[in-house]
C-alpha positions in Angstrom: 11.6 10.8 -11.0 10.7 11.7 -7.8 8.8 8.7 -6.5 11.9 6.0 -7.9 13.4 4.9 -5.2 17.1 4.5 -4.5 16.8 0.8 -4.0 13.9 -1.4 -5.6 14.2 -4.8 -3.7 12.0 -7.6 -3.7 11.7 -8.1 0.1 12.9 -6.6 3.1 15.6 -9.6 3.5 17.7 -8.6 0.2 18.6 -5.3 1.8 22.5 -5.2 1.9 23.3 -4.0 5.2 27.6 -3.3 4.4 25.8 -0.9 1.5 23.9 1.2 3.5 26.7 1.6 6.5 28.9 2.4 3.5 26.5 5.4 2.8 26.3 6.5 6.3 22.7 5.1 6.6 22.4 5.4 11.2 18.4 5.0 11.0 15.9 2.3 9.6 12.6 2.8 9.7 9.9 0.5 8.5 6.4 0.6 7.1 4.3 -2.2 9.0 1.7 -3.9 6.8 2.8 -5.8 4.2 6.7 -4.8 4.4 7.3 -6.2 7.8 4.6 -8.2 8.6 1.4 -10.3 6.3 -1.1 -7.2 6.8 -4.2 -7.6 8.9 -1.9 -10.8 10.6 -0.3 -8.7 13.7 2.3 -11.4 13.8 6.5 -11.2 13.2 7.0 -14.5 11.3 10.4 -15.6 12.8 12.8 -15.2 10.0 11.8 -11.5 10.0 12.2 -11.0 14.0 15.9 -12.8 13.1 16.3 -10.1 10.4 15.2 -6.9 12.7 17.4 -8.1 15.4 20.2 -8.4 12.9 19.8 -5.2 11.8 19.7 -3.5 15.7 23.5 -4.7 15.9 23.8 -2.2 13.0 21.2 0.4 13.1 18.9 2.2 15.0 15.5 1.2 14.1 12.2 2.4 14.1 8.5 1.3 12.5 6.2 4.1 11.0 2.7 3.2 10.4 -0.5 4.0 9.4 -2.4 2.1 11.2 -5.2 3.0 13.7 -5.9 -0.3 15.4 -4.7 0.0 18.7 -5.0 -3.6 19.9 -3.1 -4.6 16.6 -0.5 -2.1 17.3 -0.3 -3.1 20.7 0.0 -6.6 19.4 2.9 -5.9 17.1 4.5 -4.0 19.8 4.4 -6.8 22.4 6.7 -8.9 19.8 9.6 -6.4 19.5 11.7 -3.9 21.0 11.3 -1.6 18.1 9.9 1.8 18.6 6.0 2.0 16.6 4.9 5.3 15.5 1.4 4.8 15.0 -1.6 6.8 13.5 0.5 8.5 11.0 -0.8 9.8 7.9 2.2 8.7 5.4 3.4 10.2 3.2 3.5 13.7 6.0 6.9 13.9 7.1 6.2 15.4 10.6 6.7 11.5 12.0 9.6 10.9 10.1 11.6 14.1 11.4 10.3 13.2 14.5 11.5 9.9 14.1 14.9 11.4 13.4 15.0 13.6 16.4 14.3 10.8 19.0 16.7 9.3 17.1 19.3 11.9 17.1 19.8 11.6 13.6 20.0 13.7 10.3 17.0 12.4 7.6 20.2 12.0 5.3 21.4 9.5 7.2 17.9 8.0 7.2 16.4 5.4 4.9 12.7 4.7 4.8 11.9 1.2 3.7 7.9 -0.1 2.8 5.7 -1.2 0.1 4.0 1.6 -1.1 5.2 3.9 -3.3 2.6 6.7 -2.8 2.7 6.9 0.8 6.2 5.1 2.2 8.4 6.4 -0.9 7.5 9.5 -1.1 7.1 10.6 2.6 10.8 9.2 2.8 11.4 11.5 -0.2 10.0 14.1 0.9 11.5 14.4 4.2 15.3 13.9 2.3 15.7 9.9 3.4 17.2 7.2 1.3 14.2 5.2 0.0 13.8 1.2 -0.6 10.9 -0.1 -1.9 10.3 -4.0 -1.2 7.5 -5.6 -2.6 4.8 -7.2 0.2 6.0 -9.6 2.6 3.0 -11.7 1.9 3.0 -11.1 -2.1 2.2 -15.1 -2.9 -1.0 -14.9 -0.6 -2.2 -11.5 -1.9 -5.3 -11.6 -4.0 -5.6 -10.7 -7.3 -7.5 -7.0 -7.1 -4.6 -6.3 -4.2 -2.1 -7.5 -6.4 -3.2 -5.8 -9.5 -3.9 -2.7 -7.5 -0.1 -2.9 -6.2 1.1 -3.7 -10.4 -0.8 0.3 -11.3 0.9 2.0 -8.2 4.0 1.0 -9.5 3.7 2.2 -12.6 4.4 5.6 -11.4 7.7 4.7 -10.9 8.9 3.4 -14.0 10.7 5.7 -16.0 
């Protein structure tokens, strides 16, 4: 199905970095809210900073949101050095190939990773990346309607 993705993970911290060098993976890039960060919080918790610094000595890396809020992006940004395409209108490809080309990298050798199947796995689809789809970084805090809404997304993707 179009909208599986390669790798269904239940956070951003189980993916297997020696897997995706082994596929030729060069390129990360990340959803914001809720994959890398609690949404609406505009705050790295420090096991996830660890994690995206682990994964620069591997990777180039990249975040693609959808966000608008420029003094929450600006917020984020002050906390990394991490590239942040902002404003983008997931699941369009245009900032994902653009993404690639700043990069210098082929989408094939690309993997888009968020929480959303509708907007982060299939853009990544789409544009010809590896998808992984993590559940929310913040999934125990969630409330039930963003929970349940989250449960009848994914039911697209089961075969």
């Amino acid at each position: 199905m179009f909208l599986e993705p390669d790798f269904n993970l239940e956070s951003i911290y189980d993916i297997d970095i020696a897997e995706l060098k082994s596929v030729g993976i060069k390129l990360i890039l990340f959803d914001l809210d809720s994959t890398l960060m609690k949404s609406k919080s505009g705050k790295f918790s420090f096991k996830t900073l660890q994690f995206l610094n682990d994964l620069k000595a591997n990777f180039h890396l990249a975040i693609v949101t959808n966000n608008k809020k420029e003094d929450y992006i600006n917020l984020a940004k002050s906390q990394i050095d991490i590239p942040v395409y902002k404003k983008k209108k997931k699941p369009d490809t245009k900032v994902l190939f653009k993404a690639c080309f700043d990069f210098g990298v082929e989408p094939n050798k690309a993997v888009m990773v968020g929480d959303r199947p509708l907007s982060d796995i299939l853009g990544g689809k789409r544009a010809g990346m590896a998808t992984i789809l993590v559940d929310s970084i913040s999934k125990d805090e969630e409330n039930f309607i963003v929970r349940f809404a989250r449960f009848i997304e994914r039911l697209v993707i089961k075969k």
